[in-house]
C-alpha positions as CSV (number, residue, x, y, z in Angstrom):
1,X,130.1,123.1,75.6
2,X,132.0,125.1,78.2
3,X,129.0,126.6,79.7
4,X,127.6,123.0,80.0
5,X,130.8,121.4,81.6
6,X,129.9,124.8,84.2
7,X,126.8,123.8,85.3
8,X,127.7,120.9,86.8
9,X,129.9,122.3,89.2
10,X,128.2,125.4,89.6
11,X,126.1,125.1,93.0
12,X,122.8,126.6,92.1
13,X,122.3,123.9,89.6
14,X,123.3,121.7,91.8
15,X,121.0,122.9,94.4
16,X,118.1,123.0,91.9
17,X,118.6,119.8,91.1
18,X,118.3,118.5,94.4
19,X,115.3,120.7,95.3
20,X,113.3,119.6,91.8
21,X,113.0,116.6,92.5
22,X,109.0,115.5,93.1
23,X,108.3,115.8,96.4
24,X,111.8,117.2,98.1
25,X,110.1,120.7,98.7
26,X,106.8,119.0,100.4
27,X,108.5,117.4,102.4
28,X,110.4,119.9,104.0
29,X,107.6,122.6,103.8
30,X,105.9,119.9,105.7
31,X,108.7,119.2,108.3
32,X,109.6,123.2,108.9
33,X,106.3,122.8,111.3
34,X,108.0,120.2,113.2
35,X,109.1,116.4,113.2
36,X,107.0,113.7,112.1
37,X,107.0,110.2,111.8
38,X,106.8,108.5,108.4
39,X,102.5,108.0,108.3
40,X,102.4,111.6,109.3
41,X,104.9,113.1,106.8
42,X,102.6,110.7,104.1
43,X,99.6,112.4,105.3
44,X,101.2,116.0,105.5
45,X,102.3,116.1,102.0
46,X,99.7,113.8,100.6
47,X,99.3,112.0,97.0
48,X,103.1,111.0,97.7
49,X,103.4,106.7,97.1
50,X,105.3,104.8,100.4
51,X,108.3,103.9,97.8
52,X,108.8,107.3,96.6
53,X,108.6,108.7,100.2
54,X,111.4,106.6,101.3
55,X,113.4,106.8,98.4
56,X,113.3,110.8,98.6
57,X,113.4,110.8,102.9
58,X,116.9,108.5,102.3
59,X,118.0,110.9,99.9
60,X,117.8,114.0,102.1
61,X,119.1,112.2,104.4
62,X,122.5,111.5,102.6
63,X,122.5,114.6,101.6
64,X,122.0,115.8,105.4
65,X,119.0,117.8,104.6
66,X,116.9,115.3,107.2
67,X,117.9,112.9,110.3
68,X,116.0,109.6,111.1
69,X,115.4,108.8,114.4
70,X,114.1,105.9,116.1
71,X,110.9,106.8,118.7
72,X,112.3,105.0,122.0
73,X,108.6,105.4,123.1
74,X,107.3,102.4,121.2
75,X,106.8,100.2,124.2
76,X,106.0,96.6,122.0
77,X,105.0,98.1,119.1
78,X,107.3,98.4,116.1
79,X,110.3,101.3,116.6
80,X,108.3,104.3,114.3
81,X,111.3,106.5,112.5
82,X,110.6,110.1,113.2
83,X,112.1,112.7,110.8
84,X,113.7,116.3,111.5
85,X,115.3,118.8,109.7
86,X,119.0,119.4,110.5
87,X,120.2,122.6,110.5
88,X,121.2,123.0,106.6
89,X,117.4,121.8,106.1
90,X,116.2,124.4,108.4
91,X,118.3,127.0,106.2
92,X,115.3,126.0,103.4
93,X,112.9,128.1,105.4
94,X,114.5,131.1,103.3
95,X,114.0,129.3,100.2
96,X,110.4,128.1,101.1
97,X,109.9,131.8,102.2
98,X,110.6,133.3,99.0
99,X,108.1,130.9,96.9
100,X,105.7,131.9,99.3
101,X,106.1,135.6,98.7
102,X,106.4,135.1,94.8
103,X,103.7,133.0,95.1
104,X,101.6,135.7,96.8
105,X,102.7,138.5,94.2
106,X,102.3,136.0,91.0
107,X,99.4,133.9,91.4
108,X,95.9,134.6,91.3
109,X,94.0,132.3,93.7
110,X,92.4,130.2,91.2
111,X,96.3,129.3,90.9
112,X,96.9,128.3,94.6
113,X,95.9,125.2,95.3
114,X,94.5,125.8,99.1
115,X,97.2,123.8,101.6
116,X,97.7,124.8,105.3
117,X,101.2,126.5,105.2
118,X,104.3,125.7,107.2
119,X,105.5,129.1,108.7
């Protein structure tokens, strides 16, 4: 019981908890290469439904892990919200990283699914 009541305060589980959910990590793999606009993002980290993607871009966005901008360069078109990592996102590279490199020392190649990789 006390190591459960732990946990929930303790920042790695809170972190993991955050970084599980489907998604969250293809997302910012996919943004570490640069800003995109929604349709792009959906296209980057494919399979993803347009519900889910919004549900998980305004969740790292409350969390400060993404910021939403507006493109002022839609010129009568409708205003296209482009996506960027803040600086805490940014700080994922590390974490992204070190998949990569247990991925490389863990996983055969049958294992990897083939994706272009973000850095």
């Amino acid at each position: 019981m006390i190591q459960e009541q732990h946990d929930i305060f303790c920042p790695v589980y809170r972190a993991i908890g955050v970084l599980q959910e489907k998604w969250v990590l293809h997302i910012v793999r996919s943004l570490l290469a640069g800003p995109k606009g929604f349709n792009e993002l959906s296209r980057a980290i494919g399979g993803c439904n347009s519900a889910t993607l919004t549900q998980r871009l305004e969740g790292l966005e409350t969390l400060g892990i993404i910021s939403k901008a507006t493109d002022q360069e839609a010129q009568g078109k409708l205003a296209r919200s482009i996506y960027t990592l803040t600086p805490g996102g940014q700080e994922l590279q590390r974490v992204i990283g070190a998949i990569g490199e247990w991925a490389d020392l863990h996983l055969s190649e049958e294992e990897i699914v083939k994706t272009p990789c973000a850095g």
